[in-house]
N, C-alpha and C positions, 0 to 999 in steps of 0.2 A: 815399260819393261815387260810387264803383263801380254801386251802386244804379239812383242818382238819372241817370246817364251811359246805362245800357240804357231807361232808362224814356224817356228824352228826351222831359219832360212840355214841354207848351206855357203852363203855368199854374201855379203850386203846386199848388194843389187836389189835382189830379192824385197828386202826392206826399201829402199830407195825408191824401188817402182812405182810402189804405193801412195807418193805426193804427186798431186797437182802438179803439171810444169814441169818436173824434173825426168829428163829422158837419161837413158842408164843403156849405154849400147856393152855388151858382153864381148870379149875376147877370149877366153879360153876355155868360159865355163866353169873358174871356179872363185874367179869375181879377185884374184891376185892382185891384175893393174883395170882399176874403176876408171872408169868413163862417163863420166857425170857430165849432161848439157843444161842449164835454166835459164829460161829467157831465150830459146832456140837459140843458145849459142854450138860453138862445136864443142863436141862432148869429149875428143880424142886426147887422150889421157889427163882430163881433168882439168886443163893449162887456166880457164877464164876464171874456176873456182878453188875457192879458198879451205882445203882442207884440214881440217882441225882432228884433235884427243885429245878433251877435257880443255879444250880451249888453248893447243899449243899446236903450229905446223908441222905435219905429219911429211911433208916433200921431202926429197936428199937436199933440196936446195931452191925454198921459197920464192926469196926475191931474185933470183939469177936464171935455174933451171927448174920450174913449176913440174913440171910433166912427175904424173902420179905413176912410181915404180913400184912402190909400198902403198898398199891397202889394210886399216887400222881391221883385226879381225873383228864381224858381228860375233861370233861365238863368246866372246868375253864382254860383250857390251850391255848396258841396261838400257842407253837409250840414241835416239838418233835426233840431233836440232838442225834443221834445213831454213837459211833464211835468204827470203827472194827478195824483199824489197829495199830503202834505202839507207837500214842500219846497217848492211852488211859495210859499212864505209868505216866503223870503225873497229873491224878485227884485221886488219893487217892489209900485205899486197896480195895481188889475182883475186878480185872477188865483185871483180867487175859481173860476175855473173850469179853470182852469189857464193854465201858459207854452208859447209856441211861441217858438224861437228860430232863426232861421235864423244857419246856419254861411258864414263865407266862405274860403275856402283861405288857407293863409299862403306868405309867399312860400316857392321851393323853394329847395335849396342851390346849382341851376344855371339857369342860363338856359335861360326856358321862352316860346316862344310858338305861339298859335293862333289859327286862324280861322273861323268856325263860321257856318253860312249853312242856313235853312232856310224851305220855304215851302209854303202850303197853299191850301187852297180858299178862297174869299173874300177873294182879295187878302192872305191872312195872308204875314207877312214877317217873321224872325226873324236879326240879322245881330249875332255878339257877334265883337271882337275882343280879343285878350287878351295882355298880356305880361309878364313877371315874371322876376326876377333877385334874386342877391345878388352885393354887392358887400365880400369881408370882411366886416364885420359890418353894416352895414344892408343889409336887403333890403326889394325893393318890390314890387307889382302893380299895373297899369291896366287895368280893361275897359272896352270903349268898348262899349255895349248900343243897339241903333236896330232899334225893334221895331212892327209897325203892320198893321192890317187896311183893307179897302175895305168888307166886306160879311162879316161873322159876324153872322145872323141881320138885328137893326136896328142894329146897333152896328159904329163905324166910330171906329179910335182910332190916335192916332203918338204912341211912347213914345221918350224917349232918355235913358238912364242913362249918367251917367260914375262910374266909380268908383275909386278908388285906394286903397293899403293899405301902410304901410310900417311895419318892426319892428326896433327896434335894440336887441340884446342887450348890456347894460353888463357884466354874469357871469354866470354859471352860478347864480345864484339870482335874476336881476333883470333885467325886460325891459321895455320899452315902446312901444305901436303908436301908428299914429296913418291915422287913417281921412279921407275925404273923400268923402262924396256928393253929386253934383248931379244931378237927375231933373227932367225936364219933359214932361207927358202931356197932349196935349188930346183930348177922344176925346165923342161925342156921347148919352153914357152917364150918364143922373143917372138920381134916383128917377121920375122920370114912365114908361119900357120901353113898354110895350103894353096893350092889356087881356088879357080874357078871350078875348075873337070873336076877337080877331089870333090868341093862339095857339091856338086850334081849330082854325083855318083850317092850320096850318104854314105848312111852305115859306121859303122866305127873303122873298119879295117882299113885305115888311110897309109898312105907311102908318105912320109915327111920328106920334103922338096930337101933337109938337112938335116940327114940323121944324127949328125954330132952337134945337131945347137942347143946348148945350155944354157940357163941364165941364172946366175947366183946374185941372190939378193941379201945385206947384210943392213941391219937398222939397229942402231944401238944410244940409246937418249938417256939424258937425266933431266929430270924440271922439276923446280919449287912453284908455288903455287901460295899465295897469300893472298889471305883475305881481311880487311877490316870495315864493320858495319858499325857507320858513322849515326843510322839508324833505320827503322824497317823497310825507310825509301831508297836510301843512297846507303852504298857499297862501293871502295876501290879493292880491286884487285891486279895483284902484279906477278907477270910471271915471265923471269927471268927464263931460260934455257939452255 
Protein backbone atom coordinates (compact mmCIF):
# COMPACT_ATOMS: atom_id res chain seq x y z
CA UNK A 1 0.00 0.00 0.00
CA UNK A 2 2.84 2.25 1.05
CA UNK A 3 4.24 1.46 -2.52
CA UNK A 4 1.36 2.08 -4.54
CA UNK A 5 0.76 5.78 -2.24
CA UNK A 6 4.62 7.25 -3.41
CA UNK A 7 3.84 6.11 -6.83
CA UNK A 8 0.60 8.02 -6.99
CA UNK A 9 0.01 6.23 -10.54
CA UNK A 10 -2.96 7.74 -12.60
CA UNK A 11 -3.75 4.23 -14.08
CA UNK A 12 -2.93 0.76 -13.00
CA UNK A 13 -0.65 0.04 -15.66
CA UNK A 14 1.59 2.28 -14.10
CA UNK A 15 1.60 -0.27 -10.98
CA UNK A 16 1.42 -3.39 -13.30
CA UNK A 17 4.76 -2.38 -15.14
CA UNK A 18 6.53 -2.62 -12.39
CA UNK A 19 6.50 -6.86 -12.13
CA UNK A 20 8.67 -9.16 -13.84
CA UNK A 21 7.01 -10.61 -16.81
CA UNK A 22 4.02 -8.74 -16.93
CA UNK A 23 3.72 -6.62 -20.25
CA UNK A 24 0.93 -3.90 -19.90
CA UNK A 25 0.25 -2.38 -23.51
CA UNK A 26 -1.84 1.15 -23.12
CA UNK A 27 -4.88 2.21 -25.12
CA UNK A 28 -5.97 5.48 -24.41
CA UNK A 29 -3.94 6.62 -21.69
CA UNK A 30 -5.89 6.42 -18.91
CA UNK A 31 -5.55 2.63 -18.30
CA UNK A 32 -9.92 2.36 -18.61
CA UNK A 33 -9.67 -1.20 -20.69
CA UNK A 34 -6.00 -2.90 -19.32
CA UNK A 35 -4.02 -5.05 -21.45
CA UNK A 36 -2.30 -7.32 -19.46
CA UNK A 37 0.20 -10.07 -21.22
CA UNK A 38 2.32 -12.87 -18.62
CA UNK A 39 4.12 -15.51 -19.97
CA UNK A 40 4.26 -13.58 -23.58
CA UNK A 41 0.94 -14.19 -23.97
CA UNK A 42 -1.33 -11.60 -26.04
CA UNK A 43 -2.00 -8.88 -23.89
CA UNK A 44 -5.28 -7.42 -26.04
CA UNK A 45 -7.72 -6.74 -23.62
CA UNK A 46 -6.61 -9.15 -21.00
CA UNK A 47 -8.56 -12.46 -22.63
CA UNK A 48 -5.48 -15.24 -21.23
CA UNK A 49 -5.83 -13.53 -17.70
CA UNK A 50 -7.74 -13.81 -14.81
CA UNK A 51 -8.93 -10.57 -13.40
CA UNK A 52 -9.98 -10.36 -9.95
CA UNK A 53 -11.35 -7.40 -6.62
CA UNK A 54 -10.68 -8.85 -3.58
CA UNK A 55 -10.68 -12.12 -5.19
CA UNK A 56 -14.15 -11.94 -7.35
CA UNK A 57 -14.28 -11.52 -11.45
CA UNK A 58 -14.13 -8.11 -12.53
CA UNK A 59 -15.21 -9.21 -16.55
CA UNK A 60 -19.05 -8.41 -17.86
CA UNK A 61 -18.70 -12.01 -18.62
CA UNK A 62 -15.87 -14.49 -17.18
CA UNK A 63 -16.30 -17.73 -18.52
CA UNK A 64 -18.07 -16.62 -21.98
CA UNK A 65 -16.71 -13.14 -23.03
CA UNK A 66 -13.27 -12.43 -20.96
CA UNK A 67 -12.29 -9.32 -22.81
CA UNK A 68 -11.54 -6.63 -20.02
CA UNK A 69 -14.06 -3.41 -20.76
CA UNK A 70 -13.84 -2.44 -16.95
CA UNK A 71 -10.73 -1.72 -15.17
CA UNK A 72 -11.04 -2.17 -11.11
CA UNK A 73 -9.66 1.77 -10.29
CA UNK A 74 -5.85 1.97 -8.67
CA UNK A 75 -7.10 5.19 -7.05
CA UNK A 76 -9.06 3.15 -4.44
CA UNK A 77 -6.84 0.18 -4.04
CA UNK A 78 -4.29 -0.81 -1.31
CA UNK A 79 -2.72 -3.35 -3.06
CA UNK A 80 -1.99 -5.41 -6.31
CA UNK A 81 -1.54 -9.66 -6.12
CA UNK A 82 -0.11 -10.79 -9.65
CA UNK A 83 0.37 -14.55 -9.90
CA UNK A 84 2.43 -16.23 -12.73
CA UNK A 85 3.07 -19.68 -11.78
CA UNK A 86 0.98 -22.83 -11.30
CA UNK A 87 -1.42 -21.80 -8.51
CA UNK A 88 -3.18 -19.53 -10.73
CA UNK A 89 -5.24 -23.00 -11.60
CA UNK A 90 -7.29 -22.57 -8.70
CA UNK A 91 -8.92 -19.12 -9.02
CA UNK A 92 -11.21 -19.74 -11.74
CA UNK A 93 -11.44 -19.64 -15.83
CA UNK A 94 -8.84 -17.52 -18.29
CA UNK A 95 -5.88 -17.67 -16.18
CA UNK A 96 -4.05 -19.70 -18.44
CA UNK A 97 -1.79 -16.80 -18.27
CA UNK A 98 -2.12 -15.98 -15.14
CA UNK A 99 -4.20 -13.84 -11.92
CA UNK A 100 -4.13 -10.29 -11.24
CA UNK A 101 -5.98 -9.27 -8.22
CA UNK A 102 -6.63 -5.99 -7.02
CA UNK A 103 -6.67 -5.44 -3.21
CA UNK A 104 -9.09 -3.09 -1.48
CA UNK A 105 -8.22 -1.87 2.22
CA UNK A 106 -10.39 -3.35 5.12
CA UNK A 107 -11.92 -1.21 7.27
CA UNK A 108 -9.55 0.17 10.21
CA UNK A 109 -10.03 -0.32 13.96
CA UNK A 110 -10.77 3.82 14.13
CA UNK A 111 -12.24 6.18 12.23
CA UNK A 112 -10.56 7.08 9.15
CA UNK A 113 -11.12 9.78 6.58
CA UNK A 114 -9.79 11.43 3.54
CA UNK A 115 -9.78 13.54 0.66
CA UNK A 116 -7.70 13.35 -2.29
CA UNK A 117 -7.71 15.87 -5.27
CA UNK A 118 -5.55 15.67 -8.30
CA UNK A 119 -4.96 17.27 -11.63
CA UNK A 120 -3.07 17.32 -14.86
CA UNK A 121 -2.52 18.46 -18.26
CA UNK A 122 -5.50 17.80 -20.59
CA UNK A 123 -8.27 18.69 -18.40
CA UNK A 124 -7.20 15.33 -16.32
CA UNK A 125 -9.06 15.37 -12.93
CA UNK A 126 -8.84 13.03 -10.16
CA UNK A 127 -11.11 13.67 -6.87
CA UNK A 128 -11.42 10.33 -4.34
CA UNK A 129 -13.15 10.87 -1.14
CA UNK A 130 -13.01 8.33 1.41
CA UNK A 131 -14.42 7.19 4.87
CA UNK A 132 -14.10 4.26 7.05
CA UNK A 133 -14.90 3.21 10.72
CA UNK A 134 -15.69 0.44 13.09
CA UNK A 135 -18.30 0.33 15.01
CA UNK A 136 -17.57 -2.82 17.71
CA UNK A 137 -17.78 -5.18 15.56
CA UNK A 138 -18.95 -4.20 12.13
CA UNK A 139 -16.84 -1.94 10.29
CA UNK A 140 -17.19 -0.25 6.96
CA UNK A 141 -15.72 1.95 4.07
CA UNK A 142 -17.24 4.27 1.24
CA UNK A 143 -15.18 5.93 -1.58
CA UNK A 144 -16.80 8.11 -3.53
CA UNK A 145 -14.27 8.11 -6.94
CA UNK A 146 -15.14 11.17 -9.92
CA UNK A 147 -12.39 10.98 -12.29
CA UNK A 148 -12.36 12.67 -15.97
CA UNK A 149 -10.28 14.15 -18.72
CA UNK A 150 -11.00 16.98 -21.58
CA UNK A 151 -8.04 16.16 -23.95
CA UNK A 152 -5.43 13.13 -23.14
CA UNK A 153 -4.26 12.77 -26.73
CA UNK A 154 -7.94 11.92 -28.59
CA UNK A 155 -9.61 10.63 -25.69
CA UNK A 156 -11.82 12.38 -23.61
CA UNK A 157 -13.60 10.41 -20.62
CA UNK A 158 -15.85 10.93 -17.00
CA UNK A 159 -15.52 8.12 -14.68
CA UNK A 160 -17.67 7.81 -11.33
CA UNK A 161 -17.12 5.02 -8.95
CA UNK A 162 -18.99 4.35 -5.75
CA UNK A 163 -17.72 1.86 -3.68
CA UNK A 164 -18.42 0.36 -0.22
CA UNK A 165 -17.11 -2.33 1.92
CA UNK A 166 -18.22 -3.77 5.12
CA UNK A 167 -17.02 -6.75 7.50
CA UNK A 168 -18.57 -8.35 10.32
CA UNK A 169 -16.43 -10.62 12.55
CA UNK A 170 -18.95 -13.44 14.15
CA UNK A 171 -15.25 -15.00 16.16
CA UNK A 172 -11.99 -15.30 15.93
CA UNK A 173 -12.36 -17.98 13.30
CA UNK A 174 -15.25 -16.58 11.28
CA UNK A 175 -15.88 -13.56 9.27
CA UNK A 176 -17.95 -12.05 6.63
CA UNK A 177 -17.71 -8.97 4.10
CA UNK A 178 -19.86 -7.63 1.89
CA UNK A 179 -18.99 -5.47 -0.98
CA UNK A 180 -21.02 -2.99 -3.32
CA UNK A 181 -19.89 -1.45 -6.53
CA UNK A 182 -21.47 1.00 -8.72
CA UNK A 183 -19.20 2.54 -11.81
CA UNK A 184 -20.54 4.59 -14.67
CA UNK A 185 -17.86 5.67 -17.49
CA UNK A 186 -18.79 7.38 -20.69
CA UNK A 187 -15.63 8.33 -22.45
CA UNK A 188 -15.12 8.61 -26.48
CA UNK A 189 -12.60 5.63 -26.45
CA UNK A 190 -13.61 2.35 -28.50
CA UNK A 191 -11.66 0.24 -30.99
CA UNK A 192 -11.74 2.87 -33.88
CA UNK A 193 -8.37 5.59 -31.91
CA UNK A 194 -6.43 6.99 -34.87
CA UNK A 195 -4.48 5.61 -37.56
CA UNK A 196 -1.02 5.58 -38.52
CA UNK A 197 -0.60 9.40 -40.21
CA UNK A 198 -2.32 10.84 -36.74
CA UNK A 199 0.24 9.25 -34.79
CA UNK A 200 3.20 10.26 -36.93
CA UNK A 201 2.10 13.55 -37.00
CA UNK A 202 2.07 13.77 -32.65
CA UNK A 203 1.01 16.35 -30.74
CA UNK A 204 -2.36 16.37 -29.20
CA UNK A 205 -4.42 18.09 -31.90
CA UNK A 206 -5.75 14.86 -33.56
CA UNK A 207 -8.89 14.55 -35.99
CA UNK A 208 -10.83 11.41 -34.65
CA UNK A 209 -11.44 8.97 -37.77
CA UNK A 210 -15.35 9.25 -35.65
CA UNK A 211 -16.24 12.04 -34.04
CA UNK A 212 -19.43 10.72 -32.72
CA UNK A 213 -17.95 7.38 -31.08
CA UNK A 214 -18.93 6.79 -27.49
CA UNK A 215 -18.65 4.19 -25.29
CA UNK A 216 -20.63 3.80 -22.20
CA UNK A 217 -19.51 1.56 -19.58
CA UNK A 218 -22.07 0.35 -16.77
CA UNK A 219 -20.71 -2.16 -13.81
CA UNK A 220 -22.82 -2.73 -11.10
CA UNK A 221 -21.95 -5.98 -8.55
CA UNK A 222 -22.72 -7.27 -5.16
CA UNK A 223 -20.45 -10.20 -3.35
CA UNK A 224 -20.27 -11.77 0.01
CA UNK A 225 -17.21 -12.93 0.93
CA UNK A 226 -16.64 -15.58 4.01
CA UNK A 227 -14.21 -16.58 5.65
CA UNK A 228 -13.54 -19.45 8.29
CA UNK A 229 -9.95 -20.35 9.82
CA UNK A 230 -10.05 -23.91 10.68
CA UNK A 231 -6.45 -22.72 12.06
CA UNK A 232 -3.34 -20.31 11.27
CA UNK A 233 -2.56 -22.83 8.31
CA UNK A 234 -5.76 -23.76 6.63
CA UNK A 235 -8.61 -21.23 5.79
CA UNK A 236 -11.83 -21.71 3.50
CA UNK A 237 -13.14 -19.03 1.95
CA UNK A 238 -16.46 -18.67 -0.18
CA UNK A 239 -17.50 -16.19 -2.31
CA UNK A 240 -20.75 -16.49 -3.88
CA UNK A 241 -21.52 -13.36 -6.42
Amino acid sequence: MAEIKNLHPISGNEVLRRVAGVRVVDEEGAGMRVNIGIRGLDPDRSRPVLVLEDGVPVALAPYGEPDMYYSPAIDRMAGVEILKGSRQILYGPQTIGGVVNYITPNPPSEQEGAVRIQGDQGGFYSNLINYRSTFGNPGFQVNLLNKGAKNIGPTEFKITDINSKSLFNFNEKSELGLKLVLYNESSNSTYIGINQVMYDQGGNDFARLAPDDQLDVQCYSVSFNHVYRFNPNVKLRTIPS
